[in-house]
C-alpha positions as CSV (number, residue, x, y, z in Angstrom):
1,X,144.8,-289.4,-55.5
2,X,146.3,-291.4,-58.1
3,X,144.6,-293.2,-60.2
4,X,145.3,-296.5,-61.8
5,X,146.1,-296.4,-65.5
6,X,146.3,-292.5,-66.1
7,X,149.7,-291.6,-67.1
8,X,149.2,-287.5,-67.0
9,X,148.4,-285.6,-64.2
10,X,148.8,-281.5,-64.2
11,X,148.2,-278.6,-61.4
12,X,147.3,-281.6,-59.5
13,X,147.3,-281.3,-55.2
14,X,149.1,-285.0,-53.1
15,X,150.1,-283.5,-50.6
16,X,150.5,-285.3,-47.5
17,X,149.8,-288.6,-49.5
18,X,150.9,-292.2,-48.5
19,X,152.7,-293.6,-51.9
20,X,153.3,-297.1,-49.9
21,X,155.0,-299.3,-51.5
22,X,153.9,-298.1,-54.7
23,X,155.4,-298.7,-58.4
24,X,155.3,-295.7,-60.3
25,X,155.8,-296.6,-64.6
26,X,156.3,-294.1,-67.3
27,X,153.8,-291.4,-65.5
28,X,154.0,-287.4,-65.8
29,X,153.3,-285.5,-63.2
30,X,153.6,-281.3,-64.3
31,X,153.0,-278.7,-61.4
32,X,151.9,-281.2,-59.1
33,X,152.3,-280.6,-55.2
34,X,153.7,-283.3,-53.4
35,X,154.4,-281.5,-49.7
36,X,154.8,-283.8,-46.5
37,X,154.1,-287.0,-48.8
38,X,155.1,-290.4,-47.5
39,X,157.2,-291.4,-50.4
40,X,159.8,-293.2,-48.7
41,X,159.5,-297.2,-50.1
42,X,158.1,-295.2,-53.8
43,X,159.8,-297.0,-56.6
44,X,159.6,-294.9,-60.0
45,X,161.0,-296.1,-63.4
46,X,160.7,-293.9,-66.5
47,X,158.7,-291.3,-64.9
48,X,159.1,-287.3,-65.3
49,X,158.3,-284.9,-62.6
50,X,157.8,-281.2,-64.1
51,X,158.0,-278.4,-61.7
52,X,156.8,-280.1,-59.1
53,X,156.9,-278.8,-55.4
54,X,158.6,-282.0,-52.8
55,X,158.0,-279.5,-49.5
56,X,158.7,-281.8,-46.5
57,X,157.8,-284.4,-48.4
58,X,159.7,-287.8,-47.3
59,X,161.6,-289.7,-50.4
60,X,164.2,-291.6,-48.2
61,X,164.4,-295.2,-49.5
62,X,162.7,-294.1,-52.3
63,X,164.1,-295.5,-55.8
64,X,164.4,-293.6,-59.2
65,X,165.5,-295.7,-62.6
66,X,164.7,-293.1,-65.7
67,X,162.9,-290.6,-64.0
68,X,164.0,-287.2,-64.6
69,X,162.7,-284.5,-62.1
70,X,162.9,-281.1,-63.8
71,X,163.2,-277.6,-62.3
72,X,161.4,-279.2,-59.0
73,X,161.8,-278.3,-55.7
């Protein structure tokens, strides 16, 4: 679960996760594990995602400014 204020997050498990209507700002995420996540109305901005596993997860409608998703899949 993410939590409010922490800007790291490693080996860490959201799968199947609801990120609402969430606003994502300047937060790493490295060899986290985002399969079948609701991710859909998730706005990011500045963000990295670091090998990070997307598996079924749902990003349609999602939105991306500065946010750089590296060797993911």
């Amino acid at each position: 679960m993410l939590e409010q204020d922490r800007l790291e997050y490693e080996n860490e498990d959201f799968s199947g996760e609801d990120f609402g209507e969430r606003e994502l700002r300047r937060v790493t995420f490295r060899k986290c594990r985002f399969g079948g996540a609701v991710m859909s109305d998730l706005v990011t901005s500045g963000c990295t995602f670091e090998r990070c596993s997307f598996t079924f997860a749902q990003m349609g409608g999602s939105t991306h400014s500065g946010t750089a998703f590296l060797n993911c899949n």
